[in-house]
N, C-alpha and C positions, 0 to 999 in steps of 0.2 A: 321730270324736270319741269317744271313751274317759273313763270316771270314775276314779276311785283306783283302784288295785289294794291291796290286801290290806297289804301291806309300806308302803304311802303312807300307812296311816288309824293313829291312836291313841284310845285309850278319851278320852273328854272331846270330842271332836271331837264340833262341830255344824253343822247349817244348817237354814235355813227359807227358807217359800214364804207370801206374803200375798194373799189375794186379795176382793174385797169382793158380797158372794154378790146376784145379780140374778136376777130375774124371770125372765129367756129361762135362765139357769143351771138352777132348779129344771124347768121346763117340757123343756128339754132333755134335762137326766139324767132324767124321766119318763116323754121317750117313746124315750129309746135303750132304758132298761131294763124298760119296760113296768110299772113298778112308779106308778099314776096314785092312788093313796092320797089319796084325800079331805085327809087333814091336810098333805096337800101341795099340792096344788093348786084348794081350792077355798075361796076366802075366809070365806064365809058358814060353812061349817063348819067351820073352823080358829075362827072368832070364838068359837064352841058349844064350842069342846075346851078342856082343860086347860090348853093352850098360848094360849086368847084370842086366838088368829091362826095363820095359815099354819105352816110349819114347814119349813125345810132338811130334804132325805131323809140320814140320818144317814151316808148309805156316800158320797152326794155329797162330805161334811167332810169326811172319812176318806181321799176319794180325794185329796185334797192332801198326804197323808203321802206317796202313791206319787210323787206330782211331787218331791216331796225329793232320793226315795231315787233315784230314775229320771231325773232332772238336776242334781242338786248333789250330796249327798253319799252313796253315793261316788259313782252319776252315770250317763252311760250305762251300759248293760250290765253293770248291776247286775239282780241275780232276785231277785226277792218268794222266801220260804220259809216265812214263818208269819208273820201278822198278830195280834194280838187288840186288839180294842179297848173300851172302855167309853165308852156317851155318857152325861154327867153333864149337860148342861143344852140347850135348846135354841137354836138358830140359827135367824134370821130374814133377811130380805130386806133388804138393807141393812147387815147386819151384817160386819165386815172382820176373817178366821180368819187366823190365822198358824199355820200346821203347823211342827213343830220334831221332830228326829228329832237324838237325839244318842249316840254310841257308848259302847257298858257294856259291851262284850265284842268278845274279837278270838281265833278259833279257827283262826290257820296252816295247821295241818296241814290243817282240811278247807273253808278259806277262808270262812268262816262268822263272819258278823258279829250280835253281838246288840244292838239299838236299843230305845233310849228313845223313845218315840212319843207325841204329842199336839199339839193343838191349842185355841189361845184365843181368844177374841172381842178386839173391842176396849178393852171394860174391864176385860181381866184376867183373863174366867172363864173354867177350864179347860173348853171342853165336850165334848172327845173327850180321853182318855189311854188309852195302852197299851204293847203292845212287839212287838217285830217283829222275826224273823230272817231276812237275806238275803244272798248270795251275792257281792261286790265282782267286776266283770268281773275278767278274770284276764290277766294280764301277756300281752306279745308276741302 
């Protein structure tokens, strides 16, 4: 299984990934990454923070851009080559992200695609945007 090659994508071209962020989700990405940040995983102090509750770890969102790029568009054997991204609001338990990755640029000669990147909650708010260059598997 193969994604687009290079010659297959045009600028405008998009796709997304939906998924509805659970308990075992945040608990999970906390103990692969070792990253157990109080505002993630522990309710009583999530109530005390800014956030008035728990919070989605922000690279958790984010990683649903790579599910994009790395099974829909362009798709397998596609490589990451530069991320950035900004979080603009928080993600809660319960909440249902749609990551959206859509194409702004297309460099041939060194098969190097430039993406539109971000993700929204269910009511519309962006709460991850960015951009991201990656490498389309390559023909044959």
């Amino acid at each position: 299984m193969t994604g687009k090659t290079i010659d297959q994508l045009h600028i405008g071209d998009s796709d997304e990934f939906s998924k509805t962020i659970s308990e075992s989700d945040i608990y999970l990405f906390g103990g692969i990454t070792g990253d157990l940040n109080p505002a993630h995983i522990n309710e009583e102090y999530g109530k005390k923070s800014f956030f008035k509750g728990r919070i989605a770890h922000g690279m958790l969102v984010g990683g649903f851009i790579s599910t994009v790029i790395g099974m829909k568009l362009p798709g397998p054997g596609s490589i990451y080559r530069e991320q950035q991204l900004n979080f603009l609001a928080p993600v809660h338990v319960g909440d249902t992200i749609t990551a959206r990755v859509e194409i702004q640029g297309i460099n041939t000669e060194k098969n190097k695609v430039s993406l539109r990147t971000s993700c929204v909650n269910q009511g519309g708010t962006i709460v991850v945007d960015g951009k991201a260059v990656i490498h389309p598997p390559q023909a044959g």
